[in-house]
Each structure stands twice: as C-alpha cells, then as structure tokens.
C-alpha positions as YAML, in Angstrom:
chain: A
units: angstrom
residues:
- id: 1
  name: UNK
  ca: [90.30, 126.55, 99.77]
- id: 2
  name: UNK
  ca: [92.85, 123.85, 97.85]
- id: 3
  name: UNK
  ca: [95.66, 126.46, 99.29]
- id: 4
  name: UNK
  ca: [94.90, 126.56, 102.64]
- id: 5
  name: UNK
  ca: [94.68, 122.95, 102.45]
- id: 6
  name: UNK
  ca: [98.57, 122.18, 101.70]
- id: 7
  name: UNK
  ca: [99.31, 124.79, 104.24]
- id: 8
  name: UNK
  ca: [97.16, 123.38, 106.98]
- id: 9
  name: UNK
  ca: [97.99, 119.92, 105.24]
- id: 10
  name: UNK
  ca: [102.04, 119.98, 105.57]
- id: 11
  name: UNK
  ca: [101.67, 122.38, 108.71]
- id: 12
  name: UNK
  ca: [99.65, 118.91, 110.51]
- id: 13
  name: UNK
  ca: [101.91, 116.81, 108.60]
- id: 14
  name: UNK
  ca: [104.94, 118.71, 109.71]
- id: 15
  name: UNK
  ca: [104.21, 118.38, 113.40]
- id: 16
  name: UNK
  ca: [103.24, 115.04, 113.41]
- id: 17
  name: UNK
  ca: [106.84, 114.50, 111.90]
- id: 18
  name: UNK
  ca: [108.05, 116.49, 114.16]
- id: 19
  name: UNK
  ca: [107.03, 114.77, 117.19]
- id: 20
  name: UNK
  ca: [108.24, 111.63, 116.14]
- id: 21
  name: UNK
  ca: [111.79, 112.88, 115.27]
- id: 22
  name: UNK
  ca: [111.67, 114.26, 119.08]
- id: 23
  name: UNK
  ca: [110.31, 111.01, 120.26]
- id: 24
  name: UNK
  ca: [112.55, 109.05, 118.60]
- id: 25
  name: UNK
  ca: [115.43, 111.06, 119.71]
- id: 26
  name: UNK
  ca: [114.09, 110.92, 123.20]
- id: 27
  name: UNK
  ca: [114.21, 107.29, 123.00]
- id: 28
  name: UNK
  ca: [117.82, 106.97, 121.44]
- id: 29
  name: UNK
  ca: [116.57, 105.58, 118.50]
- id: 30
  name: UNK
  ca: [116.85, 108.73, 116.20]
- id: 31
  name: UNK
  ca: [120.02, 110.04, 115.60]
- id: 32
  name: UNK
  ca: [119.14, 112.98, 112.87]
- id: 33
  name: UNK
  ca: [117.05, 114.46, 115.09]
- id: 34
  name: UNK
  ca: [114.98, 116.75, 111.84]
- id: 35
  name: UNK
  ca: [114.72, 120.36, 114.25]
- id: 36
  name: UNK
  ca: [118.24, 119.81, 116.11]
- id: 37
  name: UNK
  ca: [119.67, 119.77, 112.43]
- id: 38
  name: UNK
  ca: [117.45, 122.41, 110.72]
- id: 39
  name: UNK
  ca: [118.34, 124.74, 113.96]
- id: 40
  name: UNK
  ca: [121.79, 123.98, 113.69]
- id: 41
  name: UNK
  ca: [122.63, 124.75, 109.80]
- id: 42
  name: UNK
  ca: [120.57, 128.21, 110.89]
- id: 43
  name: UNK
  ca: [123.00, 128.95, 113.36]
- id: 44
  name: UNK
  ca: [125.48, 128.01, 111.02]
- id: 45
  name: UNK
  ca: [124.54, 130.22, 108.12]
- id: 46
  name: UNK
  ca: [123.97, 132.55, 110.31]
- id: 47
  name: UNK
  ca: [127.43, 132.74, 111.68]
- id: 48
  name: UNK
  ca: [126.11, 132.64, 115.01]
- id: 49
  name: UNK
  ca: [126.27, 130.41, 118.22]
- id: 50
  name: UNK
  ca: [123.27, 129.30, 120.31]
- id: 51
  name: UNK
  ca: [121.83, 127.39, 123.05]
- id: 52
  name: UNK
  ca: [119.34, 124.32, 123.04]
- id: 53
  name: UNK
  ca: [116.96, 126.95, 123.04]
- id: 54
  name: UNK
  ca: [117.73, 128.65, 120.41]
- id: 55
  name: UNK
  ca: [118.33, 125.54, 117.93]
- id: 56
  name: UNK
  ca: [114.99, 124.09, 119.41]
- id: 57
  name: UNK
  ca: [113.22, 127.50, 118.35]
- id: 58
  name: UNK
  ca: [115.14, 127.91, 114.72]
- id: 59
  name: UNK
  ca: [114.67, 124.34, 113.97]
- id: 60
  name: UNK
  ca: [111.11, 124.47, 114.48]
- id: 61
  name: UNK
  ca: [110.03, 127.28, 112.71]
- id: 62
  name: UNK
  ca: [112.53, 126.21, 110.01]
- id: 63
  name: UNK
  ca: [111.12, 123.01, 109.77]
- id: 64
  name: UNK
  ca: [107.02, 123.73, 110.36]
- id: 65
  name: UNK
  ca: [107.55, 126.10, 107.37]
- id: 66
  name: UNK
  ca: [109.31, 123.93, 105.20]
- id: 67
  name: UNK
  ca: [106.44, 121.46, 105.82]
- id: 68
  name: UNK
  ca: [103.91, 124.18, 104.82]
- id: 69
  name: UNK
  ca: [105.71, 124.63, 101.08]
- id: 70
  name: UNK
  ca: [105.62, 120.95, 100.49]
- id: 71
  name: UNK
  ca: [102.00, 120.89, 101.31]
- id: 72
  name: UNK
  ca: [101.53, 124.01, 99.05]
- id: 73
  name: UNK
  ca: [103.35, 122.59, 96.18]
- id: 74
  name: UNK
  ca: [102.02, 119.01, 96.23]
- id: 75
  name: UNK
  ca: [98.31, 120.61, 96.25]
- id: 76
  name: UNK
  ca: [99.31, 122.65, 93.47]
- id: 77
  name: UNK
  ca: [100.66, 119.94, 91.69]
- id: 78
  name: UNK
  ca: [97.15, 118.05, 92.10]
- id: 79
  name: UNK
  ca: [95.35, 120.54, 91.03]
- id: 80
  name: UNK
  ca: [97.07, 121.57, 88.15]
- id: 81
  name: UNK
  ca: [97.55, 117.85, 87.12]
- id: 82
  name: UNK
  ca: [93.27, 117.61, 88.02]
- id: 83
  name: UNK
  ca: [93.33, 114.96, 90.43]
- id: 84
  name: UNK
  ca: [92.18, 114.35, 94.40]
- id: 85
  name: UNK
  ca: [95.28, 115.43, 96.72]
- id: 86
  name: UNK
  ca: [94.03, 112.91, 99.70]
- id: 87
  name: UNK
  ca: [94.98, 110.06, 96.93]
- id: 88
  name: UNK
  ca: [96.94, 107.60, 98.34]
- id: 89
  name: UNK
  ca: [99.41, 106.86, 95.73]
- id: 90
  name: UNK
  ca: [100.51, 110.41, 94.88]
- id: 91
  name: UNK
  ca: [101.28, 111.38, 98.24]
- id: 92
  name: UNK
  ca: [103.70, 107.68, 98.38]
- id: 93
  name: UNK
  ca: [104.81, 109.15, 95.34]
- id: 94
  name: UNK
  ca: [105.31, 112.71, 96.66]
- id: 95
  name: UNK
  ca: [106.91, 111.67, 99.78]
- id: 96
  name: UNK
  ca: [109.08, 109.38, 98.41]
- id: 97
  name: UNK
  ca: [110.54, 112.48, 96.60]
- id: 98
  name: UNK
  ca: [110.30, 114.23, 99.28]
- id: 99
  name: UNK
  ca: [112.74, 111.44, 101.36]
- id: 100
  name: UNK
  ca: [114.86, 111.11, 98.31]
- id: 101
  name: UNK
  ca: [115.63, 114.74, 98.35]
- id: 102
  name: UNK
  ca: [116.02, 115.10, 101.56]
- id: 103
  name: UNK
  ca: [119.22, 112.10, 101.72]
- id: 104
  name: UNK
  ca: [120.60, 113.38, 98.73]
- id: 105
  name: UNK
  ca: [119.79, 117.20, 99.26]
- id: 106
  name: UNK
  ca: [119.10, 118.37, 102.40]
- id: 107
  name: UNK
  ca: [121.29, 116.42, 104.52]
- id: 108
  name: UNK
  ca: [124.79, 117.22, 102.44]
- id: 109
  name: UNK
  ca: [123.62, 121.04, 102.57]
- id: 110
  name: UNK
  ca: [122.67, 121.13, 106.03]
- id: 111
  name: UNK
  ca: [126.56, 119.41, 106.82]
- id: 112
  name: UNK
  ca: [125.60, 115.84, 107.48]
- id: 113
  name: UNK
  ca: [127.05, 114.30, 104.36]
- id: 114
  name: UNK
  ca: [125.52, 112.09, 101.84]
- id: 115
  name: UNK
  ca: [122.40, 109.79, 102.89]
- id: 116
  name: UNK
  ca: [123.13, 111.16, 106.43]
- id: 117
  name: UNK
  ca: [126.18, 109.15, 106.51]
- id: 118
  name: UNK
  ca: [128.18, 111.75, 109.20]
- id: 119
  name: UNK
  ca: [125.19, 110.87, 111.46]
- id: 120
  name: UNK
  ca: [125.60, 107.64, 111.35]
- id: 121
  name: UNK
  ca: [124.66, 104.70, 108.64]
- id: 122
  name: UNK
  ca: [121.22, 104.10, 109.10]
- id: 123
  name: UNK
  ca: [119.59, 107.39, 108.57]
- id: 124
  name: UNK
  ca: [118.34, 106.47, 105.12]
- id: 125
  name: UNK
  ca: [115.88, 104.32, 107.22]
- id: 126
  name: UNK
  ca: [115.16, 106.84, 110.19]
- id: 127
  name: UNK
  ca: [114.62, 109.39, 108.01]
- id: 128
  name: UNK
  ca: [112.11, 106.80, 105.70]
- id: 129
  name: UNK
  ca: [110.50, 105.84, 109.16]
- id: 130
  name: UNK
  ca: [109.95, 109.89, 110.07]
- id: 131
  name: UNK
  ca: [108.83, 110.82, 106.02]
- id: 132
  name: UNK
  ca: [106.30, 107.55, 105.94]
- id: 133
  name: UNK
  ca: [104.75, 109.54, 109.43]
- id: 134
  name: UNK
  ca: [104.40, 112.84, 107.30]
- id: 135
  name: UNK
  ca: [102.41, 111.37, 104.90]
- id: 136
  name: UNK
  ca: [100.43, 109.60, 106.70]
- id: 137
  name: UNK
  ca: [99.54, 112.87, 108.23]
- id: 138
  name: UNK
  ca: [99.17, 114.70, 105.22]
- id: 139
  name: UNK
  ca: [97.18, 112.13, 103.84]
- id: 140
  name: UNK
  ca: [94.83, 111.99, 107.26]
- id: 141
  name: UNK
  ca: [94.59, 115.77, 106.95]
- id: 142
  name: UNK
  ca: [93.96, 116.34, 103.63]
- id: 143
  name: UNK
  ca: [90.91, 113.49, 104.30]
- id: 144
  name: UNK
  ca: [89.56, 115.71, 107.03]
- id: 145
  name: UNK
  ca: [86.88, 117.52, 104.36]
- id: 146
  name: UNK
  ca: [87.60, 120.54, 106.91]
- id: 147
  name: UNK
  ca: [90.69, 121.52, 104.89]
...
C-alpha cells in the first residue's frame, strides 16, 4: 500500500503543480512554464521538431511521471528511515531538495542555464512558488488515509 501511495502521492502532487505552472503562465506571471520545458528538451533529445501539441503532450507525460518517482522515492525513504510520510517537516525537507535540484540540475540539463537564469532572473522564486504547491499536495494526499 506505502507504494501506491508515492505513486498516487507525486501523481496528485504532480498535477496540482502542474496546473499552477499553466496558470501562472496563463497569467504572465510564470516564465518556466515546467511542461513547455520538459516537452521541449524531449523534442530536443529527440532530434525532432514539434508543435504546441506535441510539447504540451511530451511535457506532460514527462513531467506526471517524474512526479510519480519522487513520490516513490520519498515514501521509500520514510519507510526505510521508519517514520510517517504525511509528516510535515520531511516533505519541506524533501521538496526543498527537490527545488534545489531542480535550479541546479534540471534546468542547466534541460538548456535553461543555471538557477533558470536564460529564462529570466527570478525563476529561483517561480519555481519555489510552483515546488511549495507540490508539497502541499503531496502532503494533502498522502493525509487522505485512502492512499
């Protein structure tokens, strides 16, 4: 049951995050739009071009599964380590990891420099703003006593 938890867990917590990154992009107040820029590194490595479409669908599916391995892993990690997943402080602890890694990781990989930087300066915050949203939905869900 604990694994299907951190899938269901970062699969919620994933689309939460991804509404908010659409939202926010919607509204002109996110710039690294999270499935534009997971679609667009597919294409990329892919050595292929595509439409809205077909970054929307790539980016999506890239990012929703993504979301389910860091809901896998962290559940591991709690139960391995023998303590509650829905506590509050190990998922800020998690997540901050999580944001961390993606600034310092993720976005250089994925072409957008450093922090985000090519994007533009403050992504270090949107991207804070859009990882404090996925744990508060992985927290929420993994308080649900259904998963």
């Amino acid at each position: 049951m604990w694994f299907i938890a951190g899938i269901l867990g970062g699969l919620i917590a994933g689309i939460f995050m991804a509404i908010a990154s659409q939202l926010g992009h919607w509204l002109g107040i996110v710039k690294s739009h999270l499935i534009v820029i997971d679609g667009t590194f597919a294409l990329r490595m892919l050595k292929r071009d595509g439409g809205t479409a077909i970054i929307y669908a790539l980016g999506t599916m890239i990012h929703l599964v993504t979301s389910i391995v860091f809901g896998v892993v962290y559940v591991t990690i709690t139960r391995v380590a023998g303590f509650a997943p829905n506590l509050p402080v190990a998922i800020v602890v998690y997540v901050l990891i999580l944001w961390l890694a993606m600034l310092a990781i993720a976005l250089p990989i994925a072409g957008q420099g450093f922090m985000g930087d090519k994007i533009r300066r403050s992504v270090w915050l949107e991207q804070l703003v859009l990882h404090i949203i996925f744990g508060i939905g992985f927290w929420w869900a993994l308080g649900l006593g259904i998963i």
